[in-house]
C-alpha positions as CSV (number, residue, x, y, z in Angstrom):
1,X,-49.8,9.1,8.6
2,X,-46.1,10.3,7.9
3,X,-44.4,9.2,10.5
4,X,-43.1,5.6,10.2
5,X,-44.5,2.8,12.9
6,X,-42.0,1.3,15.7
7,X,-39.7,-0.6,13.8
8,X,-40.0,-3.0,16.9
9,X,-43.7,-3.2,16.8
10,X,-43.4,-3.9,12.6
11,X,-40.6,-6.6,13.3
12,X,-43.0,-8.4,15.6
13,X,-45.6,-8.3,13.4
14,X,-44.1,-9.8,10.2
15,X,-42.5,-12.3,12.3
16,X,-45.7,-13.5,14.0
17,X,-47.5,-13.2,10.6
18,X,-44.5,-15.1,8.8
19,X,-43.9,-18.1,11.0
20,X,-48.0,-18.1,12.0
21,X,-47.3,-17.9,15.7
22,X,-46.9,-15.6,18.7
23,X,-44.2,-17.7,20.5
24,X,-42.4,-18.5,17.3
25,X,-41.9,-14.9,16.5
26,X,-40.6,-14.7,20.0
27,X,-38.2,-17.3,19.8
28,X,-37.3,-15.9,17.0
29,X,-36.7,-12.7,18.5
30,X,-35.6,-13.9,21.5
31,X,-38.1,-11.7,23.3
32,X,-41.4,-12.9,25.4
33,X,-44.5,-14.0,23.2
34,X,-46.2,-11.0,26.4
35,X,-43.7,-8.5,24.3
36,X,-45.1,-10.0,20.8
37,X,-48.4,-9.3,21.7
38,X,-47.8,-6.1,23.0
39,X,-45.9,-4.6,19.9
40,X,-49.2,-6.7,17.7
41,X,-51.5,-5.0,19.5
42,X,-49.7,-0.9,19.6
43,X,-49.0,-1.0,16.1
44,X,-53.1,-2.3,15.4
45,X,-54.0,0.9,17.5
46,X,-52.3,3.0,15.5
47,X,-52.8,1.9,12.1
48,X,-56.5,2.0,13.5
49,X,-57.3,-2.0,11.9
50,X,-57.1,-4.9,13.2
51,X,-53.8,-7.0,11.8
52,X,-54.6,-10.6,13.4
53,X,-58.0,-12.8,14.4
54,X,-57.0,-13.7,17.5
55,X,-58.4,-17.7,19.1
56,X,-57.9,-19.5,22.3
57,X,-54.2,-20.5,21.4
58,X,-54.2,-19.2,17.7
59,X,-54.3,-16.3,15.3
60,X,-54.9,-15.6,11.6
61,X,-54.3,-12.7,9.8
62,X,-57.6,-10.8,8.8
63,X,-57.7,-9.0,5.1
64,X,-56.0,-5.9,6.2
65,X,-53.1,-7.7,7.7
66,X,-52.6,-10.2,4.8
67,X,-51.8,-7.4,2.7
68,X,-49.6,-5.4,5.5
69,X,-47.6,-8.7,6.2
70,X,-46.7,-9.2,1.9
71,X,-45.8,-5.7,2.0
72,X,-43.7,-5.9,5.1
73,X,-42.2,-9.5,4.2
74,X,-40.9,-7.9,0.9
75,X,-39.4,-5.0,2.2
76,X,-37.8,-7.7,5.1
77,X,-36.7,-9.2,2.1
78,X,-35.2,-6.0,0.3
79,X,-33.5,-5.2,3.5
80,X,-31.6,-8.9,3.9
81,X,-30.0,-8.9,0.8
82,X,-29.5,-5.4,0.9
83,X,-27.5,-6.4,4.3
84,X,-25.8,-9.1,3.3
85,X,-25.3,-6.9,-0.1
86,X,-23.3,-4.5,2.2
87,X,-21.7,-7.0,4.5
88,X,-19.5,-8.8,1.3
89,X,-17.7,-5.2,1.0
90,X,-14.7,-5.1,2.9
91,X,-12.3,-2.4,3.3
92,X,-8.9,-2.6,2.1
93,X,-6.4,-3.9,3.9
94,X,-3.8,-1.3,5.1
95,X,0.3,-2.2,5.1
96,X,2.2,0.9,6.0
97,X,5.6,0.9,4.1
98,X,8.8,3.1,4.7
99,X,11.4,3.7,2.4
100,X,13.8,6.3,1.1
101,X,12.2,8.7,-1.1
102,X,14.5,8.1,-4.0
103,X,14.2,3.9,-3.9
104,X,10.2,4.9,-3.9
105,X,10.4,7.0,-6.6
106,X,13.2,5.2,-8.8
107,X,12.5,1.4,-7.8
108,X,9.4,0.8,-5.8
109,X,6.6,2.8,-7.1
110,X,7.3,1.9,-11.2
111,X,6.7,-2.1,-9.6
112,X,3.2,-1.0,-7.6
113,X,0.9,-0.9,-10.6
114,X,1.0,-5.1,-11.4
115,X,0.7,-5.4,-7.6
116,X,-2.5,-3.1,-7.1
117,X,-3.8,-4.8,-9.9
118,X,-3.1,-8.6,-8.7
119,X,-3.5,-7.8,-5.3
120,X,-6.5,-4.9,-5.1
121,X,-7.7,-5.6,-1.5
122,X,-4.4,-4.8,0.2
123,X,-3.8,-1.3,0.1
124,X,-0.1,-0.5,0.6
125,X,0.7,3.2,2.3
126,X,4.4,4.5,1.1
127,X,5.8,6.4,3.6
128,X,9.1,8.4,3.7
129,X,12.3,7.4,5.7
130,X,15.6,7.4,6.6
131,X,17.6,5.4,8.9
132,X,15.7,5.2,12.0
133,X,12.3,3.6,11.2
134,X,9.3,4.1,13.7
135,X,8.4,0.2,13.8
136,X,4.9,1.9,16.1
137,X,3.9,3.5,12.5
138,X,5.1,0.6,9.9
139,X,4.5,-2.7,9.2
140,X,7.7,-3.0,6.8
141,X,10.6,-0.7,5.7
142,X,12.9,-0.7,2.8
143,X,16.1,0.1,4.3
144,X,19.7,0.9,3.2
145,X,22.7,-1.1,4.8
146,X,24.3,-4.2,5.4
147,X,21.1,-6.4,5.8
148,X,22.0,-6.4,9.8
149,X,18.6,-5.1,11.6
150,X,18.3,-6.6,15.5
151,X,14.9,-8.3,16.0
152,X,14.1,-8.1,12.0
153,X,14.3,-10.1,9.0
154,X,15.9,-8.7,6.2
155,X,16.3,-9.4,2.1
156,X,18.0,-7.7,-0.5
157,X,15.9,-6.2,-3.5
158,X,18.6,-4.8,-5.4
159,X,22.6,-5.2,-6.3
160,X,24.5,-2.0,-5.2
161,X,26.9,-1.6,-8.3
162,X,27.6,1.8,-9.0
163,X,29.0,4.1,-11.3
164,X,29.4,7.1,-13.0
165,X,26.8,8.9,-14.9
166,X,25.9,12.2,-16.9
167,X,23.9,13.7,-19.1
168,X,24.6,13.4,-22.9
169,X,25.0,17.3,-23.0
170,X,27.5,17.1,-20.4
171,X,29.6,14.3,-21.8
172,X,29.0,16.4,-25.3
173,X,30.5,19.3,-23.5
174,X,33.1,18.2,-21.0
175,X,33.8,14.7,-22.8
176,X,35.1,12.8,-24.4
177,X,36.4,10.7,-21.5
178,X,38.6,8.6,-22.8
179,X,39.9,7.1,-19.2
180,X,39.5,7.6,-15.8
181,X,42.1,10.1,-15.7
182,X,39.6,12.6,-17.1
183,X,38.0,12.9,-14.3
184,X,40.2,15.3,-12.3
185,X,39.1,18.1,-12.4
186,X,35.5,17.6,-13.3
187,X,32.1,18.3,-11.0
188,X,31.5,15.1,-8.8
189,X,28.3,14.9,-7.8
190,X,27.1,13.2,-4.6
191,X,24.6,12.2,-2.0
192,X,24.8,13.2,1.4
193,X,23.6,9.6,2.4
194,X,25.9,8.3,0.9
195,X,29.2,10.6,0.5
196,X,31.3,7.7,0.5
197,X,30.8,6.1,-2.9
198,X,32.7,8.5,-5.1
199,X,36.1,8.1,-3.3
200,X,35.1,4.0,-3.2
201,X,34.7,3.9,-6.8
202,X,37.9,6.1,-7.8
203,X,40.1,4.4,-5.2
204,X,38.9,0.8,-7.2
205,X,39.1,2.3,-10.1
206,X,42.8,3.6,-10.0
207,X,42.9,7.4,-9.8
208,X,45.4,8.7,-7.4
209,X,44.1,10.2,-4.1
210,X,46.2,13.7,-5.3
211,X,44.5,13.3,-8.2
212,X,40.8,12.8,-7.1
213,X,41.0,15.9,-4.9
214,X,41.3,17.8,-7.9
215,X,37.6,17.8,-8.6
216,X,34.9,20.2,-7.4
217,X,32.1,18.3,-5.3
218,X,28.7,19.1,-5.1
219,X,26.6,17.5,-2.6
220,X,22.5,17.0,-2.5
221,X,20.5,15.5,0.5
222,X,19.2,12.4,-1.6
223,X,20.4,10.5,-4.3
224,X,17.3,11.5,-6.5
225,X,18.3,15.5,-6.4
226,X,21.6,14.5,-7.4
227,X,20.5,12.5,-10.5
228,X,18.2,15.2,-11.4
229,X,20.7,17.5,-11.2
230,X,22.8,15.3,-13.1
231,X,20.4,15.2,-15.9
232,X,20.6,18.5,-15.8
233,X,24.3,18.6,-16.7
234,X,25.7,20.1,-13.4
235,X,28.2,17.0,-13.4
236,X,29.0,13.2,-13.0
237,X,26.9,11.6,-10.4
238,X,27.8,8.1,-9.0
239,X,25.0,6.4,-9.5
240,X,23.4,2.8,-8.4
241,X,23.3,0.8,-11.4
242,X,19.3,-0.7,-10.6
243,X,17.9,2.9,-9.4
244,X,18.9,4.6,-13.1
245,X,18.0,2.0,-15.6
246,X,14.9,4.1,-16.5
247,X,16.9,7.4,-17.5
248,X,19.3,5.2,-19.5
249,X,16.3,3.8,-21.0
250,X,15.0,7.1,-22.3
251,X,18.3,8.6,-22.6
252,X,18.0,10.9,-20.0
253,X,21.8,9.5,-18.5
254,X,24.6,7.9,-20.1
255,X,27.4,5.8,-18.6
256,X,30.7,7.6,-20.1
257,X,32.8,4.7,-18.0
258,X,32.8,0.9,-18.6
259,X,34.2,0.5,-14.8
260,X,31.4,-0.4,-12.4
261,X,32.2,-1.0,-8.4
262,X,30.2,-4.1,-6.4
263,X,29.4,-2.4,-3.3
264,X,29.0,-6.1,-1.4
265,X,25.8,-6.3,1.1
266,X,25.6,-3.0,1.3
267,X,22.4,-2.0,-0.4
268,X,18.6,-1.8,-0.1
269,X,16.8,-4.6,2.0
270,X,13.2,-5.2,2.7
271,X,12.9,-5.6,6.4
272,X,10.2,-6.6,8.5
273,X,10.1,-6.3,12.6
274,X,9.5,-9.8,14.1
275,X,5.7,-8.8,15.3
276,X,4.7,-8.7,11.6
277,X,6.5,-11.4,9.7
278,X,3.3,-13.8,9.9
279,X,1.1,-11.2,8.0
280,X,-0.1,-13.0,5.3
281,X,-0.3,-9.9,3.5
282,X,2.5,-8.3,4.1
283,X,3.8,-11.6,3.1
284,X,2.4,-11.4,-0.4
285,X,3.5,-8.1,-0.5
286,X,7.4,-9.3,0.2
287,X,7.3,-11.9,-1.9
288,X,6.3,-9.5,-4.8
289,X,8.6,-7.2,-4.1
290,X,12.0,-10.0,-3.9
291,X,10.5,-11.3,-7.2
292,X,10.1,-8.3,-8.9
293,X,12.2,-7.5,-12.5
294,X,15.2,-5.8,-12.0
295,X,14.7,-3.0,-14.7
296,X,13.7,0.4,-14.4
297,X,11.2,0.3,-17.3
298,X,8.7,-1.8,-15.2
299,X,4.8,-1.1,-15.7
């Protein structure tokens, strides 16, 4: 025979051979001990044998079913722990996080790798944006601004001091900068997010406003094109202190001025929309995150 029995009529039949009993087997099964019988007595006509001895208000197993019933009590066995094998597995656990492309690449993602590792049955999904987070689509969003989100909680993961920075070829070629009053007339370049730190940090830093105009500008969607352009020795970029330290690390960017500019609250939070500040996860993953090393050489 190739075809496999009624997995209903072989299920009544190791339970009535197992527990010795018709109505046990249907209590068991929470079907009618008729049912039992009726399953017992299909699967005898087709294996052509008789499985039980049947009495007044007994049965016993005859040779034939003895050896069906340790067969099929095994494989019952195989197939439990195989289940409850199965049933420890979990999927991960999925927190959907926004955040600008360049914290991501510069801040966030270098501090993932200890978190996967501590934490590998939360899976976190980095997603980009900008100012106007879908709160439908995330659970969390690192956000730029003045830590003032209506209906969200909100904590700072970085200082936003910022200053100038360039690539030792360009400081070779345009440099050296002796003061700030080299800078007229260089390349300033600049985020389109953020076009306002150049004239904050000359303003604090003393350069005349006839004096800063007389520099070319170049401006880049993010912060990240504009320190990779930098890098490249297109100009100065005005850069935040805590997003660089890993091309001053490997020498990619140097600072050619000492004067650095405290930008106050306005920087990079991690904010969470009421509905998901009691995920435990998320929770975990927050707390990692605020504790995190402020370097950019993190593993």
């Amino acid at each position: 025979m190739d075809k496999l029995p009624p997995l209903h009529a072989i299920r009544a039949f190791e339970a009535a051979a197992r527990l010795a009993s018709i109505s046990r087997a249907a209590a068991e099964l929470h079907v009618t001990p008729g049912a039992i019988s009726r399953q017992v007595r299909g699967l005898e006509a087709l294996l052509g044998v008789s499985l039980f001895e049947r009495g007044h208000r007994s049965i016993a197993l005859t040779d034939a079913g003895r050896l069906y019933a340790a067969e099929l009590t095994h494989l019952f066995g195989l197939l439990r722990e195989a289940t409850q094998n199965i049933s420890t597995i979990r999927p991960p656990l999925t927190l959907r996080l926004g955040s600008p492309p360049t914290f991501a690449a510069r801040w966030l993602i270098p501090r993932m790798q200890p978190f996967h590792a501590a934490e590998p049955e939360i899976e976190v999904q980095i997603r980009s944006v900008t100012d106007q987070p879908d709160w439908h689509s995330l659970d969390a969003a690192v956000l730029f601004g003045d830590g003032q989100w209506p209906g969200c909680s909100a904590t700072p993961l970085v200082s936003n001091q910022i200053a100038p920075v360039c690539s030792p070829a360009y400081l070779a070629a345009q440099g050296p900068f002796d003061s700030i009053a080299d800078i007229p007339g260089k390349t300033l370049l600049y985020s389109l997010t953020r076009p306002e730190d150049w004239s904050a940090w000359l303003a604090y830093s003393g350069v005349p406003a006839p004096l800063a105009l007389q520099t070319r500008r170049l401006g880049y969607e993010s912060s990240m094109l504009a320190y990779q352009a930098c890098r490249h020795g297109l100009g100065l970029a005005m850069a935040q202190s805590d997003l660089i330290a890993q091309d001053l690390a490997d020498g990619g960017l140097v600072i050619p001025f000492a004067t650095k500019l405290d930008m106050g609250r306005r920087t990079y939070y991690l904010v969470m929309p009421r509905r998901t500040r009691q995920n435990r996860q998320l929770a975990r993953l927050a707390n990692w995150l605020v504790t995190a090393p402020q370097c950019g050489t993190c593993p």
